[in-house]
C-alpha positions in Angstrom: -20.7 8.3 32.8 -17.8 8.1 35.8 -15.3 8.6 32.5 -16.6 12.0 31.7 -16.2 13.8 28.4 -12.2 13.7 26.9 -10.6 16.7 25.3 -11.5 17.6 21.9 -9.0 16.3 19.4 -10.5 19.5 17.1 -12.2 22.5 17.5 -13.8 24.1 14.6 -14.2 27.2 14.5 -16.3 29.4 11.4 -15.8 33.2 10.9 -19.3 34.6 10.7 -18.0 37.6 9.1 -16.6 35.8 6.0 -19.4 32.6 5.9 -21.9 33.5 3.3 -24.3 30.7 4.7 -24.1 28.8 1.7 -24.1 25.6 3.9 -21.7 23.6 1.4 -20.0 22.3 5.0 -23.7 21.0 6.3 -23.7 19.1 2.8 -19.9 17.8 2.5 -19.3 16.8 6.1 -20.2 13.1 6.4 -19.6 13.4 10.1 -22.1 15.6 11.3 -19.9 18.2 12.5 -22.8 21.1 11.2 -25.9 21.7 11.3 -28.5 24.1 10.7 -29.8 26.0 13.3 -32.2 29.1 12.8 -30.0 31.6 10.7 -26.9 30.4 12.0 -24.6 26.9 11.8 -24.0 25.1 15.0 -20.7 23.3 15.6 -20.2 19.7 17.0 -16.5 19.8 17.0 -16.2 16.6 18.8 -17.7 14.7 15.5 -14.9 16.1 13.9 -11.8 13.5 12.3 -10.0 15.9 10.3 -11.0 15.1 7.0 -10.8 18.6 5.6 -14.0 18.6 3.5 -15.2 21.4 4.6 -12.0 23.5 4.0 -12.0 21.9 0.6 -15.4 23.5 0.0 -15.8 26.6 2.0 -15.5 29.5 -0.8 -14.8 32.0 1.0 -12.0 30.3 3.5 -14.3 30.9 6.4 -13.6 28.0 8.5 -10.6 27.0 10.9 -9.9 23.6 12.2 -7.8 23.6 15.5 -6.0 20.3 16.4 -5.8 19.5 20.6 -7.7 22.7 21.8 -7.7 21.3 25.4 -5.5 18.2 26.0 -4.3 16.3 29.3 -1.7 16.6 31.5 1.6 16.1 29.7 3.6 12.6 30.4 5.8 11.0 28.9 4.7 7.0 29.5 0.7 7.9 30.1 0.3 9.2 26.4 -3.1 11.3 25.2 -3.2 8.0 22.2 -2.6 5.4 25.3 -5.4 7.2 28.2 -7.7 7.6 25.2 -7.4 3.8 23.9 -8.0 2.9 27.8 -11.5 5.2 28.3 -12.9 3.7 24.8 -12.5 0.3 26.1 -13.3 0.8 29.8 -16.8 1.8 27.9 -17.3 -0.9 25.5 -15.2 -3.8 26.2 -13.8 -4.3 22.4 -11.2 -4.1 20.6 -10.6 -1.1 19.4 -10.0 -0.7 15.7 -8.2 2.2 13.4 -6.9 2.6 10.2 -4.1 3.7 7.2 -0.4 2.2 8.7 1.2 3.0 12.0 0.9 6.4 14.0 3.7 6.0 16.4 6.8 8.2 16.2 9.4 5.6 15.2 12.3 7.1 13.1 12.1 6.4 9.1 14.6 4.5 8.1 14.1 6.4 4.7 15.1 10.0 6.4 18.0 8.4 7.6 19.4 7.0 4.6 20.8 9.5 1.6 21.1 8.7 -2.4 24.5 9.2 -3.4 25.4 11.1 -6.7 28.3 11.0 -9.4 30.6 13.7 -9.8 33.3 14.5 -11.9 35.4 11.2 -12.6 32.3 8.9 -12.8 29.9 11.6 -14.6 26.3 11.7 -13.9 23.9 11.0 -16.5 20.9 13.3 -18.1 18.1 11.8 -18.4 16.4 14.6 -20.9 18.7 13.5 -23.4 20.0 10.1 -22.9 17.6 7.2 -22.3 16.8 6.0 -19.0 15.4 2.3 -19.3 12.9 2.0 -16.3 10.9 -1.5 -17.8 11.0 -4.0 -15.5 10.0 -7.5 -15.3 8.2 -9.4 -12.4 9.2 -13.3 -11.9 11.6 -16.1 -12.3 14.4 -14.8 -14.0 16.6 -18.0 -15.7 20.3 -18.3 -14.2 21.8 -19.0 -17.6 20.5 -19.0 -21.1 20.8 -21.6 -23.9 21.6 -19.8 -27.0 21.6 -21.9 -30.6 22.3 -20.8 -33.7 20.2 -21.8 -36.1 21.4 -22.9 -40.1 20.3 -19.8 -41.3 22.3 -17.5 -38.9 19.6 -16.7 -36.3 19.8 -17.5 -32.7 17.3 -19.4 -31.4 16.3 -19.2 -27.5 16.3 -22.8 -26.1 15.1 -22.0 -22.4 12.3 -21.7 -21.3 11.0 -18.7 -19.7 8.8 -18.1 -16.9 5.4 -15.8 -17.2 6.8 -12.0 -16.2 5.0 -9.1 -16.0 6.2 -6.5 -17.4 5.3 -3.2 -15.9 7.0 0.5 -17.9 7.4 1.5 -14.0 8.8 0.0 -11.1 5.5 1.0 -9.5 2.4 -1.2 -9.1 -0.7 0.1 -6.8 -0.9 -2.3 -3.8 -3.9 -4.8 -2.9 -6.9 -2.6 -1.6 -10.2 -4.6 -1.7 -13.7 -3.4 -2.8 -14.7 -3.1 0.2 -12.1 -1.2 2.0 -12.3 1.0 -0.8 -15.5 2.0 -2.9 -15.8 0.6 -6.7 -15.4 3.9 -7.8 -12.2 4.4 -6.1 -10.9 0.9 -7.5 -12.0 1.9 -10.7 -10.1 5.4 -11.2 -6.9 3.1 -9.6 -7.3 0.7 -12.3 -7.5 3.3 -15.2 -4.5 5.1 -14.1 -2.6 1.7 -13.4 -4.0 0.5 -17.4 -3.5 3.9 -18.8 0.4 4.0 -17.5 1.2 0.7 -18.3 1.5 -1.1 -14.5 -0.6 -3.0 -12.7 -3.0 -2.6 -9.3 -4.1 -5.2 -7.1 -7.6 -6.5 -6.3 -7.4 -6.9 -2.0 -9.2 -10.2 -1.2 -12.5 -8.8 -2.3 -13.0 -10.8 -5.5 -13.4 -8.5 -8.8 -16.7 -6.7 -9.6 -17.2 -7.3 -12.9 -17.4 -2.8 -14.1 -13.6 -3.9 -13.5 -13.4 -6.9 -16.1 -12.3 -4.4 -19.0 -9.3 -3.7 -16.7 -8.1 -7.0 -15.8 -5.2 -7.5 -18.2 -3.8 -4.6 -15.1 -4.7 -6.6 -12.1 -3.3 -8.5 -9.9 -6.0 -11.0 -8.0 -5.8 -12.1 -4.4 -6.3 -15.2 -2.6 -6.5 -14.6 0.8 -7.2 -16.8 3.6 -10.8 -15.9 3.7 -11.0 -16.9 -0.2 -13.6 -14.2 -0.6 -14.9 -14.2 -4.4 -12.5 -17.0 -5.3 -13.3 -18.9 -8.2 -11.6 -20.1 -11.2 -13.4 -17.1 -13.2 -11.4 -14.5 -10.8 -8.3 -16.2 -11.4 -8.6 -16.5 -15.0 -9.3 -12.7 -15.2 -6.3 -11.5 -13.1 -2.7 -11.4 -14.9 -1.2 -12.3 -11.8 -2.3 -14.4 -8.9 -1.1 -12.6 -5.2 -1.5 -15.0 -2.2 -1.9 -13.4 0.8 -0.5 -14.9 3.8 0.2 -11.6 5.8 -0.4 -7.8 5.8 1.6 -5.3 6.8 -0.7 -3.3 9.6 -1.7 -6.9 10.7 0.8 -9.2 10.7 -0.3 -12.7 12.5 -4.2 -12.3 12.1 -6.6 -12.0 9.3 -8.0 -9.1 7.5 -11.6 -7.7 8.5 -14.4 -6.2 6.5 -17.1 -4.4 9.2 -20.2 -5.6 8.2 -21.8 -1.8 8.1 -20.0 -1.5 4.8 -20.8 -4.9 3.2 -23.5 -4.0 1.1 -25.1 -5.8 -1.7 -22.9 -5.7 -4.4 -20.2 -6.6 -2.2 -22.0 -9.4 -0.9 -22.2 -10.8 -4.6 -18.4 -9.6 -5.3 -17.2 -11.1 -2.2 -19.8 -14.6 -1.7 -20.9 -13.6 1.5 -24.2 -12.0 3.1 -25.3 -8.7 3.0 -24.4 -6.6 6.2 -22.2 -9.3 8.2 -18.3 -8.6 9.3 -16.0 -10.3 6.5 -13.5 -11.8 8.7 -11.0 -13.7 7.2 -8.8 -16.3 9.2 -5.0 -16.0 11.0 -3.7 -18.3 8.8 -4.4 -20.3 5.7 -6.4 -23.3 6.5 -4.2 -25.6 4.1 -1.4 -23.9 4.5 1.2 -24.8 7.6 4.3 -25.1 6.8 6.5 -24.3 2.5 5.3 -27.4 1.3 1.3 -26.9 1.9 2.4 -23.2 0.5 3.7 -25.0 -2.4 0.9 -27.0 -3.3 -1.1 -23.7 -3.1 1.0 -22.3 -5.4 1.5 -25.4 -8.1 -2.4 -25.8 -7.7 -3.3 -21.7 -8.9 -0.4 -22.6 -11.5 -2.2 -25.5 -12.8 -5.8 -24.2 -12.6 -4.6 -20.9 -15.3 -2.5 -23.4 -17.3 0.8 -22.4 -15.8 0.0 -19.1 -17.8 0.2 -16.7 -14.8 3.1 -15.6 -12.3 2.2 -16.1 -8.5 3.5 -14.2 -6.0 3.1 -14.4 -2.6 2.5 -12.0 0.2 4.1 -11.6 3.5 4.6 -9.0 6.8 7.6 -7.8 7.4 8.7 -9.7 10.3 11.7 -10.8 12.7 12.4 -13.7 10.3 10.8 -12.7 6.7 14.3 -13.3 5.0 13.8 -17.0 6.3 10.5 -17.5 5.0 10.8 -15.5 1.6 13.7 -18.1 0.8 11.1 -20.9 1.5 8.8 -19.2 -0.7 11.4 -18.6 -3.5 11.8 -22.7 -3.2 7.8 -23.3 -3.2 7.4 -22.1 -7.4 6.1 -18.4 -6.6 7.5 -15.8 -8.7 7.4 -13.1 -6.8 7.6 -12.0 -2.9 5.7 -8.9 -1.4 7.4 -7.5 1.9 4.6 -5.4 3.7 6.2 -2.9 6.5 5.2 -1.8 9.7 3.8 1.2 7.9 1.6 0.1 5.3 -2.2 1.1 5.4 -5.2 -0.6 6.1 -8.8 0.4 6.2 -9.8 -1.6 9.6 -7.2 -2.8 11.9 -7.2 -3.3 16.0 -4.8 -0.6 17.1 -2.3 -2.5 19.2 -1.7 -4.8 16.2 -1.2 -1.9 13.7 1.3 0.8 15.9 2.9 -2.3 17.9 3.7 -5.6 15.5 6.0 -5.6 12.7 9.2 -3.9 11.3 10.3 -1.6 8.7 10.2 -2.5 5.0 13.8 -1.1 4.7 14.6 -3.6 7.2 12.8 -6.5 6.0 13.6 -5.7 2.0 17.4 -5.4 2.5 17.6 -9.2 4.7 15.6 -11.0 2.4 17.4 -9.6 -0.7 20.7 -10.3 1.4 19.6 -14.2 2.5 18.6 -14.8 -1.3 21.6 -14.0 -2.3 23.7 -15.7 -0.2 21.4 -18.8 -1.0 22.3 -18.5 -4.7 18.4 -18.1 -5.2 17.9 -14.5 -6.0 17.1 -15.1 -9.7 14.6 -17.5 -8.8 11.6 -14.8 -7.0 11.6 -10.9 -7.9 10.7 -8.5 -4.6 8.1 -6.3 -4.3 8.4 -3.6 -1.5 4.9 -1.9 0.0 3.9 -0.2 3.4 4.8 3.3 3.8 6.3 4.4 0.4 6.0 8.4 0.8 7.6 9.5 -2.7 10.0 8.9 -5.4 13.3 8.7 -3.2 11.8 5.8 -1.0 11.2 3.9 -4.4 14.8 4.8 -5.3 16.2 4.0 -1.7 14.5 0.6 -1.6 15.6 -0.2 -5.0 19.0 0.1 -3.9 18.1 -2.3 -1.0 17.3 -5.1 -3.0 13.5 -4.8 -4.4 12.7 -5.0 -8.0 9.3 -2.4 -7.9 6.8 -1.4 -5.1 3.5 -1.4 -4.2 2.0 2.3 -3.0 -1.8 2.3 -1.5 -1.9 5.5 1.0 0.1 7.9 -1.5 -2.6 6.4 -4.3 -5.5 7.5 -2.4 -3.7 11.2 -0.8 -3.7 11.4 -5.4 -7.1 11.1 -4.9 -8.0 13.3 -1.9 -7.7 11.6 1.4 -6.4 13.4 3.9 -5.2 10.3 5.8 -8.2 11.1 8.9 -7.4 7.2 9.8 -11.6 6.7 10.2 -11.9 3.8 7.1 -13.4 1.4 9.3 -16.5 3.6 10.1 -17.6 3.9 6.6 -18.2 7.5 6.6 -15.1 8.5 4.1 -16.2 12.3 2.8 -14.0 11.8 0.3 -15.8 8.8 -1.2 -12.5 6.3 -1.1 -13.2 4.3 2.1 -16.9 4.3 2.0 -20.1 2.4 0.8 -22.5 4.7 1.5 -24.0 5.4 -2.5 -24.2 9.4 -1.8 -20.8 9.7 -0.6 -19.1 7.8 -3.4 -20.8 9.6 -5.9 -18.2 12.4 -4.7 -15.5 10.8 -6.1 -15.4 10.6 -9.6 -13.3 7.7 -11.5 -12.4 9.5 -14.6 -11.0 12.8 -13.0 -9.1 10.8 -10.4 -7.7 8.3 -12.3 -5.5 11.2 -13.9 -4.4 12.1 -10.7 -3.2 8.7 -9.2 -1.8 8.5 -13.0 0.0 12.5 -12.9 1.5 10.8 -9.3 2.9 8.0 -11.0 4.0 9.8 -13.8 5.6 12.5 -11.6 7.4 9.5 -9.5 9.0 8.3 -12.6 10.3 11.3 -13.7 11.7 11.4 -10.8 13.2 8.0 -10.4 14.9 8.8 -14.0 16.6 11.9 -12.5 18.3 10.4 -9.4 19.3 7.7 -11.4 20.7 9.8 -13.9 22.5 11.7 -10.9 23.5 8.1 -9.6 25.1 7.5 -13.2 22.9 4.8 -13.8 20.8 4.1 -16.8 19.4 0.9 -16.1 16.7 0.2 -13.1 18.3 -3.3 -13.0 21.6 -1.4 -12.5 19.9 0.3 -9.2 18.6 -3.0 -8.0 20.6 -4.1 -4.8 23.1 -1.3 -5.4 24.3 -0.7 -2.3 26.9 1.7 -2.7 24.4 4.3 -3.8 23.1 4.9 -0.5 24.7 6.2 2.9 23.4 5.7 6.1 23.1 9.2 8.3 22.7 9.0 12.1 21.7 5.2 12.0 23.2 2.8 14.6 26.0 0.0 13.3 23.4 -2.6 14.5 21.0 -1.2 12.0 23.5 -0.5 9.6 25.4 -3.6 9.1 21.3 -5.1 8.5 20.8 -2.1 5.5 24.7 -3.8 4.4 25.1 0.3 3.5 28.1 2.6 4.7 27.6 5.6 6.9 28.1 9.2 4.9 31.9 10.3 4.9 33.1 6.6 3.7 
């Protein structure tokens, strides 16, 4: 071709003195990056994404993996990312897809903001040795209560409450669809998110039914492409999520290739084997808060007004405005999806180009409800791009009651965040269909590991609260003056609502 060959974006290299020919990285690498080739293994380095198998595997630590071995002529506007994206679709004349959340170098808004801790007069608390309560509830949330006491002394409770869920964490695991992900990667999520007493979502791939013993720990989706919705998979779920946007995508639908719609997932999802699942922009029946609330009154009256419903959206320009209008359609719950948040196929200029920050997004839509005198009515969830503990703290303190994590789930379980999900070819067995590779990852050993993360997150949430001297994660929740902002502008921090460090 005119185009010519690119630069590598690896060179792999193996030490012939320390390989023992055992040809583990010929069976692990899903890529094709070795082969056989008489007595010795042949490198195709320009197969290779980076997904570290090999170095997993390789006993005797013989191979080397080099990143931009050759790379073009540095400039500061014509990008390696930006010529590459133009030669792939000078070629083929598509759009060109890529996965997990955005790749450019925006600043975190997380790095820039600090906890702040007690000292002294206001002592901080230990959380080995006094209790740290860390329950939290998902939904309506009554603005008063109407207390009567009864003839025999006891107090009787005359409102009547909302369905909650009630999660020992203020971590859920976010919506990633069979599909996206393999069944055995949805079942180990859903053991750890049962075993540690939270909840994990389905994505808009309908529920396989190995999952049914799970589902008093999942939360169901309705997307606009209704894939494997029926009043059975609504029954099932203990919350219903309707997803209006995604965080990687906001403004167009979600897409399944059809290379990794296989049979099963044709019978999960109601479509046929081997064609693209591509779900629409927007709702069909839903253009404007009222047609979102006869969505929601209708999945409240087909469970028997048993379940919460939240509803998703992308963080946007004007997500404060709409989450009010969903706090005033009946949902119980609003999902803020940043800028960052993963997704396993995803055109590129949508997913590094469209969106803001969840920091952003959370702290205006916990501010507007507030101002509205409607924050009791719909709880927050925060998701897309929660890296570890301190995030969940910071964006407690922003306004959100929990969070959803996806990416830091599946890191738990091996990924090495490669950003290849769309082809189908996951080594790791998370983002794949393909039966021999998913019978690398096994449910029961990972499960612990998404469930040690979780675990370890808490423990850590507990300890900067304890250093915050609070006791209570409602006490965290839209507190403010626990966080400083450090080397953010007053644009950005009158937005957060949070003081700069030093004040």
């Amino acid at each position: 071709m005119s185009i010519g060959s690119t630069p590598m974006k690896y060179r792999v290299k193996i030490d012939t003195e320390r390989c023992m020919q055992c040809k583990r990285c010929i069976e692990n690498c899903s890529y094709g990056v070795f082969r056989e080739e008489g007595d010795k293994i042949a490198i195709q380095s320009r197969n290779c994404v980076a997904c570290h198998r090999c170095l997993a595997f390789c006993p005797r630590d013989a191979i080397e993996i080099e990143e931009k071995p050759g790379d073009y002529r540095s400039h500061p506007v014509w990008t390696r990312e930006v010529r590459e994206t133009i030669f792939n679709q000078a070629k083929t004349g598509k759009i060109v897809l890529a996965g997990m959340g955005n790749a450019q170098p925006y600043p975190i808004i997380f790095d820039r903001l600090v906890l702040d801790a007690c000292q002294v007069t206001n002592p901080s608390i230990d959380p080995l040795r006094e209790p740290m309560e860390l329950r939290t509830y998902i939904g309506k949330k009554p603005s008063s209560l109407d207390l009567r006491q009864r003839d025999n002394g006891e107090v009787q409770l005359c409102t009547k409450l909302s369905p909650n869920l009630q999660i020992e964490t203020p971590i859920m695991i976010g919506h990633m669809s069979y599909g996206a992900i393999s069944l055995n990667a949805q079942t180990a999520l859903a053991k750890a998110a049962s075993r540690i007493g939270t909840f994990m979502g389905t994505g808009e791939g309908g529920l396989h039914e190995s999952l049914y013993p799970y589902q008093s720990h999942m939360i169901v989706q309705v997307a606009s492409g209704r894939f494997g919705v029926d009043i059975n998979y609504l029954e099932r779920g203990a919350a219903i999520e309707i997803k209006i946007g995604q965080g990687a995508k906001p403004g167009i639908g979600g897409h399944l290739p059809g290379d990794k719609v296989c049979a099963d997932i044709s019978c999960t999802r109601m479509i046929p084997e081997g064609t693209d699942a591509i779900s629409p922009a927007p709702h069909h029946d839903i253009y404007s808060i009222e047609d979102l609330k006869q969505l929601v009154r209708g999945l409240k009256e087909a469970t028997e007004w048993k379940k919460p419903v939240f509803v998703k959206i992308a963080a946007v320009h004007n997500s404060a405005a709409i989450a009010a209008g969903i706090a005033r359609s009946g949902a119980d719950a609003v999902v803020v999806d940043g800028f960052r948040g993963g997704s396993g196929a995803t055109p590129r200029v949508f997913r590094d180009h469209v969106g803001i920050p969840v920091e952003a997004a959370v702290a205006s839509v916990d501010a507007k409800l507030r101002q509205q005198g409607i924050r009791n009515e719909v709880s927050i969830i925060a998701s897309g791009g929660i890296r570890e503990s301190a995030d969940v703290a910071k964006i407690i303190c922003l306004g959100a009651d929990a969070v959803y994590i996806g990416t830091s789930a599946l890191v738990a379980m091996g990924c090495r965040v490669c950003g290849t999900c769309y082809r189908g070819t996951c080594a790791w067995g998370i983002a794949t269909q393909k039966p021999e590779l998913v019978a690398r990852l096994d449910p029961e050993v990972n499960a612990v590991q998404v469930e040690n993360l979780i675990h370890g997150w808490t423990l850590e949430l507990a300890e900067l609260m304890g250093a915050a001297g609070i006791n209570s994660i409602e006490s965290l929740r839209g507190n403010r003056d626990r966080l400083r902002g450090y080397m953010l502008d007053e644009g950005l921090m009158n937005v957060l609502d949070v003081k700069t460090v030093g004040a």
